[in-house]
C-alpha positions in Angstrom: -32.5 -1.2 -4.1 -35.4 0.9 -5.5 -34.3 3.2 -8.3 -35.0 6.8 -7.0 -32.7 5.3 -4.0 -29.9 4.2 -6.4 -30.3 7.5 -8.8 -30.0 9.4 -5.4 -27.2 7.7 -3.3 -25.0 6.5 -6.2 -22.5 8.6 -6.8 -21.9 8.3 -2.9 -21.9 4.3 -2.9 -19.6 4.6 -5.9 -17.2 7.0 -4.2 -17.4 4.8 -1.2 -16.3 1.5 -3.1 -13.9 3.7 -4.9 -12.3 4.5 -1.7 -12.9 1.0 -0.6 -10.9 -0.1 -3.5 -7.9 2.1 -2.7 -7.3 1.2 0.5 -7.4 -2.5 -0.6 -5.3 -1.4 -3.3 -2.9 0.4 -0.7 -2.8 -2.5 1.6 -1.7 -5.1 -1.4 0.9 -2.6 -2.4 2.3 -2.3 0.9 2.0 -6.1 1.3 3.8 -6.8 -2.3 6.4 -4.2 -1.5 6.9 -5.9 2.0 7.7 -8.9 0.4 9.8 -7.3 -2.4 11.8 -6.0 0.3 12.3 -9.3 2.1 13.5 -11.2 -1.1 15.3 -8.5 -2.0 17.4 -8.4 1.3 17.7 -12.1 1.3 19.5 -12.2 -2.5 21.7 -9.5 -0.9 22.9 -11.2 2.1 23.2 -14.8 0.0 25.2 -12.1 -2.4 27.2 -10.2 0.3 28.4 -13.9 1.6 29.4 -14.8 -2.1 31.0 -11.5 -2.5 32.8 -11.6 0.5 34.1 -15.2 0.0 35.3 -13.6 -3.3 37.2 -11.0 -1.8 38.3 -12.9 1.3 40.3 -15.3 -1.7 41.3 -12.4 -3.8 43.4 -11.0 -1.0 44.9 -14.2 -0.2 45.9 -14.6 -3.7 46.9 -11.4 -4.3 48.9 -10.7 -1.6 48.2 -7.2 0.2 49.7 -5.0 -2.3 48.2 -6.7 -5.6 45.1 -6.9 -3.8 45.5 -2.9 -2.7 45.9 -1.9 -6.3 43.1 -4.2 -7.7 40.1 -2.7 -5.7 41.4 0.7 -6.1 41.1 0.4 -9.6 38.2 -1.7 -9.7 36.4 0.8 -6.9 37.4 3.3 -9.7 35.5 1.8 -12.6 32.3 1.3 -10.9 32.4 5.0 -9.9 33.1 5.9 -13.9 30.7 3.2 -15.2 27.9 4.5 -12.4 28.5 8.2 -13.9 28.3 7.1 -17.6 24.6 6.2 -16.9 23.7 10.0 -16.8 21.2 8.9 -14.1 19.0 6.3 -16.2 19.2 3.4 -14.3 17.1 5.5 -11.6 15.0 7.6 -14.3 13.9 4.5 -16.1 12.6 3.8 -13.0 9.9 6.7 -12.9 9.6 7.2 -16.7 8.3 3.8 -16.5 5.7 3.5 -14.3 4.3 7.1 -15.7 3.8 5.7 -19.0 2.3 2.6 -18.0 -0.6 4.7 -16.2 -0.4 7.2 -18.6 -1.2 4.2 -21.6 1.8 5.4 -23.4 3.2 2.8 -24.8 4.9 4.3 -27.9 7.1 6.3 -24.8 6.9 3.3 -22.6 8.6 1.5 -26.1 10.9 4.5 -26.6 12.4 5.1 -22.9 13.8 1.1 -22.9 15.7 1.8 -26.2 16.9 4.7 -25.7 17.7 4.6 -21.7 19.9 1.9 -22.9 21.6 3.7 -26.5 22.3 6.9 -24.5 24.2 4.7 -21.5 25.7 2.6 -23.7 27.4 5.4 -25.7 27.9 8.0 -23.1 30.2 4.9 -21.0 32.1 4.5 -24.4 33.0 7.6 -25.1 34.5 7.9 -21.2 36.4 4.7 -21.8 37.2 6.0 -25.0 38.6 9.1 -23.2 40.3 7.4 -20.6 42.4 5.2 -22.7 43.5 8.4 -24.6 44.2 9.8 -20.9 46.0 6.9 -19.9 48.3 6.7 -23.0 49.1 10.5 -22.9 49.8 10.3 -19.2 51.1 6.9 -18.4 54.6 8.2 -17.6 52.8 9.9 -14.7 51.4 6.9 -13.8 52.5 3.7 -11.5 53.3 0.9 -13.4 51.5 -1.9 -11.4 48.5 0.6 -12.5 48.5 0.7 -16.4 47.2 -2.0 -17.5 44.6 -2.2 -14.9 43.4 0.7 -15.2 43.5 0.0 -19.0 41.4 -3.6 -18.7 39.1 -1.4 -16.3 38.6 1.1 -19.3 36.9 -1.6 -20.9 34.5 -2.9 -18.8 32.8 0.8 -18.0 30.2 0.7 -21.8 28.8 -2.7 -20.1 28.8 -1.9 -16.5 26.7 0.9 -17.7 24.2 -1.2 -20.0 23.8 -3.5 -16.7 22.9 -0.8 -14.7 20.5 0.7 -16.5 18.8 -3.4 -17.5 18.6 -3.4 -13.6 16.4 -0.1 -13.3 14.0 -1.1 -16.1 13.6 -5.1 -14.3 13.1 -2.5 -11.1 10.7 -0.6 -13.2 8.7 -4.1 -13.8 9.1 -5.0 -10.5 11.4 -8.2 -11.9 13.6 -8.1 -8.8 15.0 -11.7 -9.6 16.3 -10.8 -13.0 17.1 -6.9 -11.8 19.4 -8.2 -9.1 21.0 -11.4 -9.7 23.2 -10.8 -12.3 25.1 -8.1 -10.4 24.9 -9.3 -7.1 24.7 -13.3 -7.5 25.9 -14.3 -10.8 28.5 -11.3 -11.5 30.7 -12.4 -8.6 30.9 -16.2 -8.9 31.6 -15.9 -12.3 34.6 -13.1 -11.3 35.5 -16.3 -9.2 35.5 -18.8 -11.6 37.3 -16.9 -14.2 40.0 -15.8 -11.8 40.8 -19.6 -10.5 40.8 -21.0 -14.4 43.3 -18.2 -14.7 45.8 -19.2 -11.6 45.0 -22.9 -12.8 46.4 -21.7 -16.2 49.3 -20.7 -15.0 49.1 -16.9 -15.2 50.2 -14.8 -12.0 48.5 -13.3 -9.1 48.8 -10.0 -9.7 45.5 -7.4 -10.1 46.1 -7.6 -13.9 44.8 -10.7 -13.7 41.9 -9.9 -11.4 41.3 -7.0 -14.2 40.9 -9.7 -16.5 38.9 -12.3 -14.5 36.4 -9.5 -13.7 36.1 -8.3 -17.9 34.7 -11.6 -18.6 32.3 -11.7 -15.9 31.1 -8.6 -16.3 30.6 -9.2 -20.6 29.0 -12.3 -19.9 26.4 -11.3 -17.3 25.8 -7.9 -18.9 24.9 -9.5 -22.5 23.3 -12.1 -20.7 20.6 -9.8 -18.6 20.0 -8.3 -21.7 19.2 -10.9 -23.2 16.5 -12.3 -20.1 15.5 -8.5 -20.2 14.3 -9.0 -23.6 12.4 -12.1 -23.8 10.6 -11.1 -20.9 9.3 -7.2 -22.4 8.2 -9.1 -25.3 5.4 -10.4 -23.1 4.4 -7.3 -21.6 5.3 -4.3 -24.2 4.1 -4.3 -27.3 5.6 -4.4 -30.3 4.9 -0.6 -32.3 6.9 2.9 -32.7 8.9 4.1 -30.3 8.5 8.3 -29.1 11.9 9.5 -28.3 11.9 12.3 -26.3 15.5 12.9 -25.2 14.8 16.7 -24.4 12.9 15.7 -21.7 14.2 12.8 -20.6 17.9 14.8 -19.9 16.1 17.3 -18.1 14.8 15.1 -15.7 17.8 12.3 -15.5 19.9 15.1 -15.4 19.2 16.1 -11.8 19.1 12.4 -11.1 22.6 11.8 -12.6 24.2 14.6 -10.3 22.1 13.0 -7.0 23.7 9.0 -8.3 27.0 10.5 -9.0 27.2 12.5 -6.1 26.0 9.4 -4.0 28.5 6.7 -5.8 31.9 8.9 -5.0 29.9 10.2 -1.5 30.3 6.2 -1.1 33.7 5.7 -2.5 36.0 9.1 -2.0 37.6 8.1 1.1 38.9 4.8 -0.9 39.9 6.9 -3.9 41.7 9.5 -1.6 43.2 6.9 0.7 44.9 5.2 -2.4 46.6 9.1 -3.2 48.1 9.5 0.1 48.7 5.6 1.7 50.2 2.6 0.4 47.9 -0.3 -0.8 48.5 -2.4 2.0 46.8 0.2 3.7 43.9 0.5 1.6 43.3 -3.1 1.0 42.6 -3.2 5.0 40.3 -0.2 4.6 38.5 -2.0 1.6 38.3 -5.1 3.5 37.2 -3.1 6.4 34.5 -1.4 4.5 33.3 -4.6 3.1 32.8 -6.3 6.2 30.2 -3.7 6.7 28.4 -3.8 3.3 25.9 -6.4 5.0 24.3 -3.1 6.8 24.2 -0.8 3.7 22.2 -4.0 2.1 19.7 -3.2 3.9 19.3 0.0 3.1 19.3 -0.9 -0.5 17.3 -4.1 -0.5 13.9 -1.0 0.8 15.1 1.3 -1.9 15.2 -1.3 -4.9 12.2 -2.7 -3.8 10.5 1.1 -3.0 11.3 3.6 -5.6 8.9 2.4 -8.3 6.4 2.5 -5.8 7.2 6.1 -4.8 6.7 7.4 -8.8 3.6 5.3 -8.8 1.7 6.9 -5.8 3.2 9.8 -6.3 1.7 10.1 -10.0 -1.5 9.0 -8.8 -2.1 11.6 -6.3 -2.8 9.0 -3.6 -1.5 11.4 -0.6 -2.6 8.7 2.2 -1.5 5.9 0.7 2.2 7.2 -0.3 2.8 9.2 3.1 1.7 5.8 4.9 4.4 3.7 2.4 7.0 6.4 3.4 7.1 5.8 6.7 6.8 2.3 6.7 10.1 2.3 4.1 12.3 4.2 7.1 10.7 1.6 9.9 11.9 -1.0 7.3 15.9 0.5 6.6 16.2 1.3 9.9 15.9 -1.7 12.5 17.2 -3.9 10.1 20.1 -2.2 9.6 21.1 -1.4 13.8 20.3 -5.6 14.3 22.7 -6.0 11.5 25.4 -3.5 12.8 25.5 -5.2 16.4 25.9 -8.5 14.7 28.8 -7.7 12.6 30.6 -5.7 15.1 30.4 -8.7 17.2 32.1 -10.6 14.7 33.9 -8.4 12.8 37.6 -8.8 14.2 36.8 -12.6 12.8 35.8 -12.0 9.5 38.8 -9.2 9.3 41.3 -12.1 9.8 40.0 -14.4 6.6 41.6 -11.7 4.5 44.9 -12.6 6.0 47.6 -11.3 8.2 47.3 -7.8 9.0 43.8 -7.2 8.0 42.7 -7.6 11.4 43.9 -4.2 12.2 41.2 -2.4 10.4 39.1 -3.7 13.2 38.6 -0.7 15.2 37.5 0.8 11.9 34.4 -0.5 12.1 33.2 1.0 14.9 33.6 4.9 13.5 32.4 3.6 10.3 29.0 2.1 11.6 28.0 5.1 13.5 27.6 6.8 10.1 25.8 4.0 8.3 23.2 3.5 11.4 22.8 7.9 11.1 22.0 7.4 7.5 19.6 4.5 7.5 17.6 6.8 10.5 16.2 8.5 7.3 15.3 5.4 5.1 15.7 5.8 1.3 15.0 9.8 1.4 17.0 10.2 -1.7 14.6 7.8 -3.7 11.2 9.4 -1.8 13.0 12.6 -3.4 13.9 11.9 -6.5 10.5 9.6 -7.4 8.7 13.2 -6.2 10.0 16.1 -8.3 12.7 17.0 -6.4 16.0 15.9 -8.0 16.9 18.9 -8.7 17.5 20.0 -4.6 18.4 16.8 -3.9 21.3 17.0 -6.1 22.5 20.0 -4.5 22.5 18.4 -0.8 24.3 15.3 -2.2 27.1 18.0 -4.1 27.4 19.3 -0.5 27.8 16.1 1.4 30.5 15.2 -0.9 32.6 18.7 -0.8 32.1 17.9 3.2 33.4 14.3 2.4 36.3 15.4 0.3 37.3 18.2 2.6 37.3 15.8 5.6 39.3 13.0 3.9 42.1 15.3 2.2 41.8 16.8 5.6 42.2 13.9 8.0 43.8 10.7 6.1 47.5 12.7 6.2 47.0 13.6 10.0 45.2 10.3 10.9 45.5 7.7 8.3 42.9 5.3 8.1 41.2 6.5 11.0 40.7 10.1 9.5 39.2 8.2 6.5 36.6 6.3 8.5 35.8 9.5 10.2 35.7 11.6 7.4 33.3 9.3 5.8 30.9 9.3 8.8 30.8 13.0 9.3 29.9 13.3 6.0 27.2 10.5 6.3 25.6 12.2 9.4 25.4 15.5 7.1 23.9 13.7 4.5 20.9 12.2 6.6 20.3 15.3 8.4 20.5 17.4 5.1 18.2 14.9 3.7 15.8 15.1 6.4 15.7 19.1 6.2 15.1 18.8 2.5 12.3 16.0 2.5 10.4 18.0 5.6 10.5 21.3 4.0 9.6 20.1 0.5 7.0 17.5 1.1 5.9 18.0 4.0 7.8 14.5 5.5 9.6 13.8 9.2 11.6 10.7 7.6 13.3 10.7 11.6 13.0 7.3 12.7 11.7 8.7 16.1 9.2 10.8 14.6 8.5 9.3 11.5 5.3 11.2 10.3 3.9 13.1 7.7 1.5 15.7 7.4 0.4 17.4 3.9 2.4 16.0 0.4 3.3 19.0 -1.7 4.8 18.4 -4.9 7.8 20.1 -6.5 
């Protein structure tokens, strides 16, 4: 090319392979993430099957009532340990990717540690308070509770460390190490732990389940760490960490009330069913809620393998690119998640009866319950597209109103209706939450998240 020629069309042929570039770049993205998303979804259903296996034995070891006080307890220390995160395990996931762009790696250095130190210490000091709660009031308490709900106390410091591990593998894009441990490994070695325990001689009682999940959950927490480690040696750095905690609250914050709100949105109508019913009954609405985890894993098999992604086009300023990867997220929760719903409602009354006898009953369940989980995948992960853009802040406040919906309902409707007024409490409050959602993502950044009209228009940050 002569050289007046180049001097006068360069800038445009280098804009043109700039944009060139990006939409190669966009394509791989969407292509990596695709494939993310698959594997992701694959480790949950091998997961789901191991999990369910796990509880299907539990309950025939345990015996209804044993059973029916083991998950309520359990159900309530993965609600505690979620909350003692303060919302890291999903801020890691965008402080992250903003300091690789940005080059920082003295933040990048400092964000690891101290995502993990502030988790770590914020769980202890809730255990630490529940004990003292549980000693003070265990008068008040039922005695098949106590020491549950005391082995429970001290699993909640490493529940939280594992959570947040599983955001900064997220962060990397380590799905394999991110998701394993919790999903795979955490639940076999629950298993394991609980049959050397029978085979020991001790009794079937949820005590004991307390106790076979403690080890499990130590050993698979130190262990990530551990595999976390060795593989950020290879890829951060060694050199000073910048702590900036004032920001980092600020923005996890926000993030902490959206998770929190989310984890007892998912979990309140257990909670509140174990107040007012006996655990026989909750043990068939846990088993009936499990049977249908297979759907949610869709859900979250697109929003562990989409929310780094989010932060990262987001950052970048790539409006085409990250409207296009929103609306092919919802395509992806969606249809996944209806095939899966007609497949275990077909099969559902089956899998109810593994549990044992009586468990069967909790069939018709499923079909009030489903009807909110299909509503809510209709809007794909709009809690991450939210929180990844700026707007954690009003997403928080539409997850604090879906729950006071989802409290009102269940202390509403489980004395009237039992059971049933639990699984439609819990839908209602589902539907709520996808259309709020909806509202929220359209009027802030410009997104229709609607599976039927799943466009976008303009991105406007907040």
């Amino acid at each position: 090319m002569p050289r007046a020629l180049q001097e006068r069309h360069g800038d445009k042929i280098a804009s043109l392979l700039a944009k060139a570039d990006a939409v190669a770049t966009g394509r791989d993205e969407t292509a990596v993430s695709q494939r993310t998303a698959v594997f992701v979804f694959a480790l949950r259903i091998v997961s789901a099957l191991i999990a369910y296996v796990s509880q299907v034995l539990m309950a025939r070891w345990l015996g209804s009532y044993e059973y029916g006080v083991f998950v309520w307890v359990w159900t309530m220390a993965v609600i505690c340990g979620g909350l003692a995160c303060i919302g890291f395990p999903s801020a890691i996931v965008r402080f992250i990717p903003e300091y690789r762009l940005a080059k920082d790696s003295d933040s990048l250095r400092g964000v690891i540690f101290g995502s993990r130190f502030y988790a770590f210490m914020a769980a202890t000091g809730l255990a630490t308070l529940g004990l003292l709660a549980l000693v003070a009031f265990q008068d008040m308490v039922t005695a098949d509770y106590v020491m549950p709900f005391f082995l429970a106390a001290v699993c909640l410091p490493v529940l939280a460390l594992g959570d947040v591990q599983e955001g900064v593998a997220r962060a990397f894009n380590w799905m394999n190490l991110a998701l394993s441990p919790k999903f795979l490994i955490r639940p076999v070695l629950i298993l394991v732990a609980m049959v050397g325990a029978l085979a020991l001689g001790w009794p079937a009682t949820a005590t004991t389940a307390m106790g076979a999940t403690i080890v499990a959950v130590w050993v698979t927490s130190v262990g990530q760490m551990i595999a976390v480690n060795m593989k950020l040696s290879k890829v951060v750095e060694a050199g000073p960490r910048r702590m900036s905690p004032k920001k980092w609250v600020l923005i996890s914050l926000p993030i902490f009330l959206v998770e929190g709100f989310y984890v007892l949105l998912t979990n309140v109508d257990i909670l509140i069913a174990g107040f007012y019913l006996p655990a026989e009954e909750v043990a068939v609405y846990f088993a009936a809620v499990k049977t249908l985890a297979l759907v949610h894993f869709v859900y979250y098999a697109v929003r562990a393998a989409s929310a780094h992604r989010y932060a990262h086009f987001f950052n970048a300023g790539d409006r085409a690119a990250y409207q296009d990867y929103v609306r092919n997220t919802v395509q992806w929760t969606f249809w996944p998640s209806l095939g899966m719903a007609v497949i275990i409602l077909a099969v559902g009354q089956f899998l109810l009866m593994l549990f044992g006898e009586g468990f069967a009953n909790g069939y018709p369940l499923l079909f009030i319950l489903v009807i909110g989980i299909v509503a809510r995948s209709s809007v794909g992960p709009a809690e991450s597209v939210l929180t990844m853009s700026g707007q954690q802040k009003t997403c928080a406040a539409v997850y604090a109103l879906a729950l006071l919906v989802n409290v009102g309902l269940n202390v509403s409707l489980i004395p009237l209706f039992g059971l049933y007024g639990a699984a439609w409490a819990t839908t209602c409050a589902m539907i709520f939450e996808a259309l709020a959602l909806y509202s929220l993502a359209r009027r802030r950044l410009d997104l229709h998240m609607f599976i039927f009209f799943n466009t976008a228009s303009s991105l406007r940050g907040g």
